[in-house]
C-alpha positions as CSV (number, residue, x, y, z in Angstrom):
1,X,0.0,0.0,0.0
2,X,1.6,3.6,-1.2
3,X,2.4,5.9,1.9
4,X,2.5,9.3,1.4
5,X,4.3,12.0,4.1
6,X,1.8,13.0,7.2
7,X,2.1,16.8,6.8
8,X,0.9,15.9,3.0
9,X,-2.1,14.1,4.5
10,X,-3.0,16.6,6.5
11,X,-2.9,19.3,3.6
12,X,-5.1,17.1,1.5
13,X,-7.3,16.8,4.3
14,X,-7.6,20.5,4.6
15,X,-6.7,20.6,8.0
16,X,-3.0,23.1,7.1
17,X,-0.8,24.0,5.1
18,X,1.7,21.2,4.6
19,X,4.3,24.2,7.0
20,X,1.5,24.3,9.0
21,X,0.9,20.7,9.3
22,X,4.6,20.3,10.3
23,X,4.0,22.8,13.4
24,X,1.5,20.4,14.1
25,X,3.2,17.0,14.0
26,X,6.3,19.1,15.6
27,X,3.9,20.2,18.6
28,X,2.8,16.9,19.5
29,X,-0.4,17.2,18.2
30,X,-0.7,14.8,15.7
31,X,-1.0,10.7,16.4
32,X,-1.1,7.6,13.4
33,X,-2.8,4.6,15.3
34,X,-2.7,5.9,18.6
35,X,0.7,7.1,18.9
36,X,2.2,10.3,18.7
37,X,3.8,11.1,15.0
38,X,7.1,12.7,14.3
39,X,8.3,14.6,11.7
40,X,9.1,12.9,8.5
41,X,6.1,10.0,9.0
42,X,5.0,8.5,5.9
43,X,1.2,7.4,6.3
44,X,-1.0,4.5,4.5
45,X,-5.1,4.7,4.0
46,X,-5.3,2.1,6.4
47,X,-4.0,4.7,9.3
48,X,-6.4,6.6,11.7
49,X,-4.8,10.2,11.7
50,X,-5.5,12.4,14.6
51,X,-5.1,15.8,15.2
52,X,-5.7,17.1,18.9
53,X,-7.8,13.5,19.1
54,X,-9.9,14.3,16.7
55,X,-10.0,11.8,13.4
56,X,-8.9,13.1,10.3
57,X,-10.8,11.4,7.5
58,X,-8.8,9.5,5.1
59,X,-11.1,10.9,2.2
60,X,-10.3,14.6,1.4
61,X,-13.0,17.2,1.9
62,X,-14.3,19.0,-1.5
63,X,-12.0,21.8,-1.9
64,X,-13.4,25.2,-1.4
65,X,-12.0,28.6,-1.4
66,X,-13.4,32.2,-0.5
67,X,-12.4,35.4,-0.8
68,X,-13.0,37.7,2.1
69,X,-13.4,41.0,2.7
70,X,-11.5,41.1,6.1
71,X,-12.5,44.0,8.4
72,X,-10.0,46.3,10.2
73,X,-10.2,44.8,14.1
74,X,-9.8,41.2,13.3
75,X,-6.7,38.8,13.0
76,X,-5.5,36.2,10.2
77,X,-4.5,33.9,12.9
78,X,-6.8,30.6,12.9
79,X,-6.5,31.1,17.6
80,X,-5.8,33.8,19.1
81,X,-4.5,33.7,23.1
82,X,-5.8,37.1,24.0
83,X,-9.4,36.7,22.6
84,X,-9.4,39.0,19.9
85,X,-11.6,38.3,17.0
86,X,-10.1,36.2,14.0
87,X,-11.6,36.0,10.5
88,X,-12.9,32.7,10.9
89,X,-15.5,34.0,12.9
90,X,-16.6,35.8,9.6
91,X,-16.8,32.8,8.0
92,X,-19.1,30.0,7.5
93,X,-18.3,27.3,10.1
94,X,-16.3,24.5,6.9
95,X,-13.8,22.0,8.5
96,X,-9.9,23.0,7.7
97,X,-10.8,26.7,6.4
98,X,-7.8,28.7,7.3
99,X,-6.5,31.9,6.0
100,X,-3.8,32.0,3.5
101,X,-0.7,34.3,4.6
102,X,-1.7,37.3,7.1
103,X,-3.4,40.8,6.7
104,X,-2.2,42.3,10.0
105,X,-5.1,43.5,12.5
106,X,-5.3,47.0,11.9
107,X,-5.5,46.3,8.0
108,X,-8.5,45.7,5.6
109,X,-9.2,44.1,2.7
110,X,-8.7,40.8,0.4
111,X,-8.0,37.8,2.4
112,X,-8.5,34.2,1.1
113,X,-9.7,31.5,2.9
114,X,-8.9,27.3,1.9
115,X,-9.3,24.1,2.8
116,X,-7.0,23.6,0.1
117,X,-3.6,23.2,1.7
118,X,-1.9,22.9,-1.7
119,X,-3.2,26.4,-2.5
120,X,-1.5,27.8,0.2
121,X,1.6,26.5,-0.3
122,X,1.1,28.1,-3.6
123,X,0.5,31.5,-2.8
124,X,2.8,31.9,0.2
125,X,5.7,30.5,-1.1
126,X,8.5,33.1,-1.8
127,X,9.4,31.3,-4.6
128,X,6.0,32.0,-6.2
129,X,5.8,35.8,-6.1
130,X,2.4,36.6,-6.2
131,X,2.0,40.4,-6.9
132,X,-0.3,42.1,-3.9
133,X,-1.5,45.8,-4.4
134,X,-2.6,48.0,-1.4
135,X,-4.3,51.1,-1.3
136,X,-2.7,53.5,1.8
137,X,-4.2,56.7,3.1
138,X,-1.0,58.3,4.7
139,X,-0.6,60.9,7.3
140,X,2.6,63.7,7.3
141,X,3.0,66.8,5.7
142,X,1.2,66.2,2.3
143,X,0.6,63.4,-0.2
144,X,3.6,61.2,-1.1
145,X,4.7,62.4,-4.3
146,X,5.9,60.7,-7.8
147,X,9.7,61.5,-6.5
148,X,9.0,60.1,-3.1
149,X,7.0,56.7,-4.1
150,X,9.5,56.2,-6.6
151,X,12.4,55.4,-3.6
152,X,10.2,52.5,-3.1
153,X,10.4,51.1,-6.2
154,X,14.5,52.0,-5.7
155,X,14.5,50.2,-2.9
156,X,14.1,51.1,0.9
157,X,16.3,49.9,3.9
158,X,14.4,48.7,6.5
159,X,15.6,47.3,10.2
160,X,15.3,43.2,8.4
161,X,16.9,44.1,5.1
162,X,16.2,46.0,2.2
163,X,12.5,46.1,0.7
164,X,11.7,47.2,-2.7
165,X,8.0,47.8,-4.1
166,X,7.6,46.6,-7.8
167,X,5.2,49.9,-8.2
168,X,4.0,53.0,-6.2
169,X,2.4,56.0,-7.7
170,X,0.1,58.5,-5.9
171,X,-3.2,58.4,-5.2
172,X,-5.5,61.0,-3.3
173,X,-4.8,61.2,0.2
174,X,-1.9,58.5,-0.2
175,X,-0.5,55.9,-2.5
176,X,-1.1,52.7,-4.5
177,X,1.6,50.3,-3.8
178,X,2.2,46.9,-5.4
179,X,4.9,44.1,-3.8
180,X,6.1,40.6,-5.0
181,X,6.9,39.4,-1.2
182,X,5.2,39.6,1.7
183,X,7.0,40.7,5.1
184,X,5.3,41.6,8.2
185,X,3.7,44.8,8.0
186,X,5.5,45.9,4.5
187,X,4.0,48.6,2.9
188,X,3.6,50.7,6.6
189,X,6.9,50.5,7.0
190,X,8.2,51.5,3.6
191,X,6.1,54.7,3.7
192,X,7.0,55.5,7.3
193,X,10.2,55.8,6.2
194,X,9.4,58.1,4.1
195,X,7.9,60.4,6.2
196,X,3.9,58.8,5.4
197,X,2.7,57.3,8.6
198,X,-0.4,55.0,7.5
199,X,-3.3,56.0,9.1
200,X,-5.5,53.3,7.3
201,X,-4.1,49.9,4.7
202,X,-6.8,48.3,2.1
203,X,-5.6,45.3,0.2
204,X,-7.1,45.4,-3.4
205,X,-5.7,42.8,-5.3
206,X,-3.5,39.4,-4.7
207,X,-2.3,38.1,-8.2
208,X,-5.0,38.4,-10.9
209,X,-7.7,38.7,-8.3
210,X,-9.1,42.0,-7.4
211,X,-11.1,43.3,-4.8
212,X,-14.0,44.5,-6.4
213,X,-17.4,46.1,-4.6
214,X,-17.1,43.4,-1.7
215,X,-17.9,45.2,1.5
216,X,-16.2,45.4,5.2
217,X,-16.9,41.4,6.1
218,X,-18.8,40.1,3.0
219,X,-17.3,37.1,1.0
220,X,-18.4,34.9,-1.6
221,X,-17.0,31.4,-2.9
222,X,-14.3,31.5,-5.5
223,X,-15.2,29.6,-9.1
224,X,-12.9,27.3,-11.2
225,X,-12.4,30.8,-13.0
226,X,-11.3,33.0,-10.2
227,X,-9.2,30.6,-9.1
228,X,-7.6,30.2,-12.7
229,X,-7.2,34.1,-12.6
230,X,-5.8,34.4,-9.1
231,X,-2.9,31.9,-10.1
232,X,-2.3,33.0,-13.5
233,X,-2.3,37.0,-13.8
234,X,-1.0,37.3,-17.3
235,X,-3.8,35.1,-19.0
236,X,-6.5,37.3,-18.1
237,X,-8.2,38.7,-20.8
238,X,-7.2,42.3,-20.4
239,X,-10.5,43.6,-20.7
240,X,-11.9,41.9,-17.8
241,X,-8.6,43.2,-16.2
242,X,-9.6,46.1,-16.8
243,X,-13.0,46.4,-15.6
244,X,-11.7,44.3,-12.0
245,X,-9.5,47.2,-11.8
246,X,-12.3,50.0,-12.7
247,X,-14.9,48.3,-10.2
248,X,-12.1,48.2,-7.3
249,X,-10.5,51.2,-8.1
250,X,-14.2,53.1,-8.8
251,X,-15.2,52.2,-5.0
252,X,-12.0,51.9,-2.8
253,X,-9.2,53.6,-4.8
């Protein structure tokens, strides 16, 4: 009978990402017939998986993936140890949804959901480099200007390395910025350095999805064609770029 590796199981379950997954089996929290697993576990059909004693079914769920509009106030993080509210709680109550990557708390906008653990993997690799655009509304003396943004796009030293934007331009009351990566709390601290304090941070677009009219804490299912989009930026048809862009643009930009 074929084994495959636990933390793969796991992922095709939907209950992590396979780096996830590993945290899990690291932890403890993971037993194959009643004993606890370890890292590097290869696992038959015949074995009863558990994760915090609860079975994981050898049969993977249907796959399902959402795209939320995630409200300022809430974290990415699946549990939270001081009780703030996490965007699950948004969400419809479907075994192994987890967010992919992080919107930090005091941000808003487009934040996927899976139980595909694959997908994840897929969008928060580095070696993947999915584009991201933000919309900031900045505080300081005046709008960032064309001189200013264009620094970022230089490149900007921050206090874990060097950051560089792939695009920034002006937009009223702040800037549009786009990145390829995906460090903790990017884009406020590129414009802080510039003197543009971010009073408020609006994700618009991750790869070749946009935003669109989705409200503060709506969401809807994404289709075999979003899903083809969000992977694969450069094969949408440039008009239906175009009028994601205008739609997103027209109400948050």
């Amino acid at each position: 009978m074929t084994g495959e590796r636990l933390q793969k199981r796991l992922a095709r379950a939907g209950v992590a990402s396979r780096r996830a997954a590993e945290d899990l089996i690291t932890a403890g929290r993971v037993t194959v017939n009643g004993e606890v697993a370890a890292l590097g576990r290869t696992v038959t059909p015949a074995d009863e998986v558990r994760v915090d004693g609860r079975l994981i079914e050898t049969a993977a769920p249907e796959k399902v993936t959402f795209v939320l509009h995630k409200p300022a106030g809430y974290v990415t993080t699946a549990r939270d140890e001081y009780g703030r509210r996490d965007v699950l709680a948004a969400m419809p109550p479907v075994p192994g949804l987890h967010p992919v990557g992080r919107l930090d708390k005091d941000s808003e906008g487009l934040l996927l959901l899976t139980t595909d653990g694959d997908l994840t993997l897929t969008l928060t690799h580095p070696r993947y480099g999915h584009e991201k655009v933000y919309r900031a509304w900045t505080l300081g003396e005046g709008d960032p200007t064309d001189a200013e943004l264009g620094l970022l796009v230089d490149g900007t030293e921050l206090e874990d390395g060097p950051a560089r934007a792939l695009a920034a331009r002006p937009a009223p009351g702040g800037a549009l910025v786009t990145l390829g990566e995906g460090r903790n709390r990017q884009v406020r601290r590129m414009l802080e350095a510039l003197g543009h304090p971010v009073a408020r941070l609006l994700r618009l677009r991750v790869g070749g999805l946009w935003l669109g009219d989705l409200g503060p804490g709506e969401y809807r299912p994404l289709s075999e064609r979003d899903l083809h989009d969000l992977l694969h930026p450069a094969e949408v048809p440039r008009r239906l770029w175009e009028r994601a862009e205008r739609e997103t643009l027209g109400r948050w930009g």
